[in-house]
N, C-alpha and C positions, 0 to 999 in steps of 0.2 A: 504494500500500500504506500500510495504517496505521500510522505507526511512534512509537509514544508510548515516550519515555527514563524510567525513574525509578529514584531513588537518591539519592543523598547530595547531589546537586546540585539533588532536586527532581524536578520535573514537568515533561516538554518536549518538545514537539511542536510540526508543521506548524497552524497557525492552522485553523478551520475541518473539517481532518480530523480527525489523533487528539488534538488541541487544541480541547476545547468549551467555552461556557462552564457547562455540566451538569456536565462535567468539573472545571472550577475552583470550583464549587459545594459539587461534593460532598467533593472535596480538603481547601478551606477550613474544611468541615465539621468532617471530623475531625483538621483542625487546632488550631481552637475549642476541638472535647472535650479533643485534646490539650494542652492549656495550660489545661483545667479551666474554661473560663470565663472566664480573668483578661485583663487589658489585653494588646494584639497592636498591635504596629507594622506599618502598610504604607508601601511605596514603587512608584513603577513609573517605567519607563524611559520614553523620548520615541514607541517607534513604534506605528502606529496603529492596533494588538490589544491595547495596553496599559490604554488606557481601558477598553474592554469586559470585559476579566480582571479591572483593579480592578473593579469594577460587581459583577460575580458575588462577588469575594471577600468585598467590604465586606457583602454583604446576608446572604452565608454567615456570618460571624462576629457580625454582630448578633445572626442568627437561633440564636445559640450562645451570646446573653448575654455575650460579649467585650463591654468596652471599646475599642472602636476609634481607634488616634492615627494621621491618616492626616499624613504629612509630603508628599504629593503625587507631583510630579516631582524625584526626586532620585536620587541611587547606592544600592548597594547596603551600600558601605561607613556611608553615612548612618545607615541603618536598622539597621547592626548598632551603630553609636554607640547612637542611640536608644534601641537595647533598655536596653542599660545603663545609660542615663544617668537612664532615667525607671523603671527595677526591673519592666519589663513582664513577662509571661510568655515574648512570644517574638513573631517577625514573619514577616511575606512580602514578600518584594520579585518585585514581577510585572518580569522584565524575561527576554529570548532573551540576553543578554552578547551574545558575543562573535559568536552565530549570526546569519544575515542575517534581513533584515525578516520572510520567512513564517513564521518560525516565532517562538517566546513560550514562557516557565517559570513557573513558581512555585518560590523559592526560600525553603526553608523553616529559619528561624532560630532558635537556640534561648535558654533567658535569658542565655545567657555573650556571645549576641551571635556566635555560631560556626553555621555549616551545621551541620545536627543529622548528629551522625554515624551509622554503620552501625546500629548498635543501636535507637538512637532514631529513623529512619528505619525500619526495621522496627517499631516497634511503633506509627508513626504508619501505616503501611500493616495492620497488624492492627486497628488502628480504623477504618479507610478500607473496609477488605474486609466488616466483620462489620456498618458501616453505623450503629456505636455512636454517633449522633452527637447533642450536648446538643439538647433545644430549649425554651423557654421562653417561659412567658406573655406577652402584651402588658405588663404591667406590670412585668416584670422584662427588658425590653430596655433596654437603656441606649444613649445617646447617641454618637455618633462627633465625636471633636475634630480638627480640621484647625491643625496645630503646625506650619507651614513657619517659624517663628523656629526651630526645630529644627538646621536646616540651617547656622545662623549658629553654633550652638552648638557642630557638628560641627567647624566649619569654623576653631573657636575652641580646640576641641581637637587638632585635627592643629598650628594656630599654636603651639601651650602646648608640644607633643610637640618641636619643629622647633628653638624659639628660634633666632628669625628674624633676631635683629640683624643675625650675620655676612654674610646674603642681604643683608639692605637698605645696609648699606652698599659692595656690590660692584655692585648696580644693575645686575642681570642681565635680558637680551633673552629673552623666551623664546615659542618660536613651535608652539601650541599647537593640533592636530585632533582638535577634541571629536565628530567625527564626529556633529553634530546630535544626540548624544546626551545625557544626564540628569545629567553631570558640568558641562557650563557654568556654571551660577550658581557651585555651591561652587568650583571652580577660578579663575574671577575672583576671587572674594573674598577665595580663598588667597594669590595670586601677587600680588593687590594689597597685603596683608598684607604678604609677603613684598619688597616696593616691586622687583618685577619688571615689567620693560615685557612687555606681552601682544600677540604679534603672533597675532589669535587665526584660523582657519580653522575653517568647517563650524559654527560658534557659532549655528545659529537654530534652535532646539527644536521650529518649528512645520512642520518638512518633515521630508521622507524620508531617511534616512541616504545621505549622498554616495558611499560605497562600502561594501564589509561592514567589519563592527564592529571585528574581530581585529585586534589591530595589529601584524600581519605585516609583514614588508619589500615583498609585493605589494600587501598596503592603503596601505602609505606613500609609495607613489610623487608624489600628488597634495601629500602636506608634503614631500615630498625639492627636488619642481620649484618651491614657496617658496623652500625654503631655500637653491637654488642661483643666488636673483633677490632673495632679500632680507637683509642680514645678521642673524646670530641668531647667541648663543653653544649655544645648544643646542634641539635641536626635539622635542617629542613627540606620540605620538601617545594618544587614551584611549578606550578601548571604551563601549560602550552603555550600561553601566552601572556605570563606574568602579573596576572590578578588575584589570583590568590595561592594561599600559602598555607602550611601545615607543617607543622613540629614534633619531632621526636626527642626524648627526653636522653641525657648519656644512661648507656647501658641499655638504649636498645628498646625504651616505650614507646609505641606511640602514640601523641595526643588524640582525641577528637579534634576533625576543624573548628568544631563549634567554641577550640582554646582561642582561635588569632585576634578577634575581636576584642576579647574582655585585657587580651594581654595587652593589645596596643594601646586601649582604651585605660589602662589602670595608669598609661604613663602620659598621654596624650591629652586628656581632660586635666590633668594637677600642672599644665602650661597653658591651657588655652580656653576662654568662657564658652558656653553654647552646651547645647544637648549632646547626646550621643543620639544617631539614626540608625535604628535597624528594621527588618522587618518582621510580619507575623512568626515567624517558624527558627525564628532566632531566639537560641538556649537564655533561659532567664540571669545565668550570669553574667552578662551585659549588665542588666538590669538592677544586680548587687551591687556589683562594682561602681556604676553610675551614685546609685543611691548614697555608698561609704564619701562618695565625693559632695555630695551634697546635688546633685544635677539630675536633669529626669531622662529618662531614656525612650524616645518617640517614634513608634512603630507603624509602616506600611506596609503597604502592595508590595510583594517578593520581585524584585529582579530590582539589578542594578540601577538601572532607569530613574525606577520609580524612588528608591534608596537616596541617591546623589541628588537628584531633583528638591526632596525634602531637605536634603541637609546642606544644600548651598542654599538653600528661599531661609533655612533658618538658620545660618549661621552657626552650624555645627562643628563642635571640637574633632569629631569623626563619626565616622558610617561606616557602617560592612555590613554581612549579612553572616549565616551560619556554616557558610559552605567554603571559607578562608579568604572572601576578599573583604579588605579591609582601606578604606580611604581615611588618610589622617590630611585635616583639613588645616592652614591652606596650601598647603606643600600638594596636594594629588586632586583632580575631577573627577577621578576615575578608582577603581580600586587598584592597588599597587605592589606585589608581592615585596618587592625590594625595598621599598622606602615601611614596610611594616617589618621587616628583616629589621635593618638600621633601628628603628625604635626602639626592640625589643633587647638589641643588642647592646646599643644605647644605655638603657635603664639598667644591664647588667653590669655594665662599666662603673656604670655613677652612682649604684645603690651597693659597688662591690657585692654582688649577689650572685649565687650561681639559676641558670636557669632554673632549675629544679625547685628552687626559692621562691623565682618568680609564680609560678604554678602553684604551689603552694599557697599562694597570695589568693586566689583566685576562689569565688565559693562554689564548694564544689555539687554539681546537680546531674539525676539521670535521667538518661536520656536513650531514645530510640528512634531510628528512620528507619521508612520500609514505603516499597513502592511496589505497583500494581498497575499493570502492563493496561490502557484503557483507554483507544478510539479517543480523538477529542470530539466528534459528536456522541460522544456517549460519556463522557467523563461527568456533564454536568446533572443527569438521572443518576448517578451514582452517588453526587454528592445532597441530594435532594434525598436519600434513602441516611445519609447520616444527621443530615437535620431531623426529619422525623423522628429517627432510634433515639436522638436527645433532645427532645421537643422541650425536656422542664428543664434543659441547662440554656440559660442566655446564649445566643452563637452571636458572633463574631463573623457577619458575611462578606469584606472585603476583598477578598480572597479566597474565596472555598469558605469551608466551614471553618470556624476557630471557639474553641468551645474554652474556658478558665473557670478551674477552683482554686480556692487559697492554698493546694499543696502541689496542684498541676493543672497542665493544659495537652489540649490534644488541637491539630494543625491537621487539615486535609483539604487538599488542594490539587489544581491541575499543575503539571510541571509548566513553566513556559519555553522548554528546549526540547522535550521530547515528549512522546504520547503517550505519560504514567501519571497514575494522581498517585503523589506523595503522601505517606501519613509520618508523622511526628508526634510522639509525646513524650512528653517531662516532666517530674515528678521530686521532689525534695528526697524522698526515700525510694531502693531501685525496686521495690516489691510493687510499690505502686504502679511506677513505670511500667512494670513488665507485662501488669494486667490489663492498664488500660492500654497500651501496645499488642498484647496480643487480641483483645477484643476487638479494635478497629479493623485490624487487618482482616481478620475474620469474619467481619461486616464487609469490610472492601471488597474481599474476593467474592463472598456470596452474593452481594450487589452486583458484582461485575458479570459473574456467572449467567443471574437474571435476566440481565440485558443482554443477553446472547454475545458475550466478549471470551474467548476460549484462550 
């Protein structure tokens, strides 16, 4: 089946199926008109649909009279630098994140250097639909610049963001799975900056990702079995395209993602006024953490988009979500694996702490994720069957269902990257957790069954 995602995250599909390059053509297009014509940043990630997507975009946005600054292989975070730093119109980073190799996005960025939010996503799909798109003479196409010093610039702005000293003179180990993905170069650069020893894994850009991108506690298994054979103060892991980010502890644990947020967050809010932004299905220790600071913690619509949108309109110390991307505001627009690296690494330096302290810092809550293979026309009968089953609990319908008691909560929702409704719940004690986790799921699949989904 063809399953093409879009929204505020962009364009994103299976390679080849509801992933074309006609598709990324005509996208690009009214990307183009979208930004009037004016200079557009691209980036793409390392896997090997990336080049073909850039190819279609680049020829799209010429053929739109764009200025093109192509920065190459790099993050995403990179290219939302970019926008700003060179006054473009707006960019694409062709990169899948966190999703495995078959599938590939377009991520569409706006001058602030943020994912174009709800609004501006729709009116880029009102252009998209109506087929408005520029096109111009031979003589008014202009030239495409290839700027990978760009990167160095990037990489010079998270150092300026960080002031590095206190890292370099604590001469920190640090054992890093760039998952063969487009964060390599800048993260060398950083951590050498930062006069941190790089014990690096998965570091060669010209193969296929070692395992999926996410940097889950199941993708970290392969840095846990480093870091329980080599000494390191502390291990990360960084997705496809350098947004988010995940932790393993020395000796070889790994965290939940659900750790990168409250960890940036416990160091990022005691420098900076403003909330913390997350959304529904993000682990209530944000929410601790926030509180010990005195600060409230303000919660939306799941995806990036909708995340940064709230927390630049209000002036946020930071935003992430539960899945390791995390934005420390005003240093990032975007969420940033590396400039949440430097924080964390940061705070180790100057509170002379070892990670494991850090962590310790943090209150600790369980938690469960679990997803349910489910049609997006059928996703939302499915969620219509958990409103009823909890008809005498308040929901929370901004997003799917989101249901709260004083010792927990339960989150079910559509994904907005692939076609599974997610379930979540968190619980102060893990007995709780487990039950109200295993009854949703239990609900989910029976519902799903219902509706004829196999």
């Amino acid at each position: 089946m063809r399953q093409l995602k879009i929204g505020t995250s962009g364009i994103r599909g299976v390679v080849g199926d509801a992933l074309t390059p006609e598709l990324a053509v005509n996208f690009a297009c009214a990307f183009g008109a979208y930004c009037a014509g004016g200079a557009v940043v691209i980036g793409r990630d390392t896997r090997r649909s990336s080049v073909m997507l850039r190819s279609a975009v680049l020829s799209a946005l010429i053929s739109s009279g764009c200025e093109v600054i192509d920065l190459g292989v790099c993050t995403t975070p990179a290219v939302s630098f970019a926008i700003r730093h060179t006054g473009a119109a707006g960019g694409i980073s062709v990169t899948g994140s966190h999703n495995d190799a078959r599938w590939n996005a377009l991520k569409f960025i706006g001058p602030d250097g943020a994912l174009l939010n709800a609004a501006n996503t729709e009116e880029l799909l009102d252009i998209y639909h109506a087929g408005a798109f520029l096109r111009v003479g031979w003589s008014e196409l202009r030239r495409f610049r290839l700027r990978t010093d760009l990167i160095e610039a990037y990489v010079e702005h998270v150092a300026e963001a960080l002031a590095c000293d206190a890292v370099r003179s604590r001469g920190l180990r640090v054992a890093v799975d760039y998952c063969n993905g487009a964060a390599i170069e800048a993260g060398q650069r950083l951590l050498d900056r930062m006069g941190c020893e790089i014990i690096p894994l998965n570091d060669d850009p010209s193969v296929e990702f070692a395992h999926p991108p996410a940097p889950s506690r199941t993708n970290m298994r392969q840095l846990a079995a480093l870091m329980r054979s080599v000494p390191a103060d502390i291990g990360v892991a960084i997705n496809a395209d350098g947004d988010r980010i995940g932790f393993v502890l020395p000796g070889g644990v790994p965290l939940s993602e659900e750790y990168s947020l409250p960890l940036a967050a416990n160091e990022a809010i005691a420098t900076r006024s403003g909330p913390v932004v997350t959304n529904l299905s993000t682990s209530r220790m944000v929410e601790r953490v926030a509180e010990r600071h005195g600060r409230t913690c303000v919660r939306t619509t799941v995806g990036e988009g909708h995340v940064m949108d709230l927390a630049l309109t209000n002036g946020a110390a930071v935003a992430g979500e539960g899945n390791g991307g995390v934005a420390v505001l005003p240093h990032a627009a975007t969420f940033d694996a590396l400039l949440t690296l430097g924080v964390v690494l940061r705070t180790m330096a100057t509170r002379d702490c070892t990670f494991a302290d850090l962590c310790a810092d943090i209150p600790a809550m369980h938690m469960h994720k679990g997803e349910v293979a489910v049609p997006p026309d059928q996703v939302y009968r499915v969620l219509d069957v958990f409103r009823e089953q909890y008809a005498d609990v308040e929901a929370d319908l901004t997003d799917g269902v989101r249901l709260e008691w004083p010792d927990a909560w339960l989150h079910v929702r559509a994904s907005n990257t692939e076609p599974l409704l997610r379930v979540i719940a968190e619980a102060d004690v893990a007995e709780r957790a487990d039950t109200l986790f295993d009854e949703a799921m239990a609900l989910a699949r029976r519902a799903a069954m219902a509706h004829g989904v196999r």
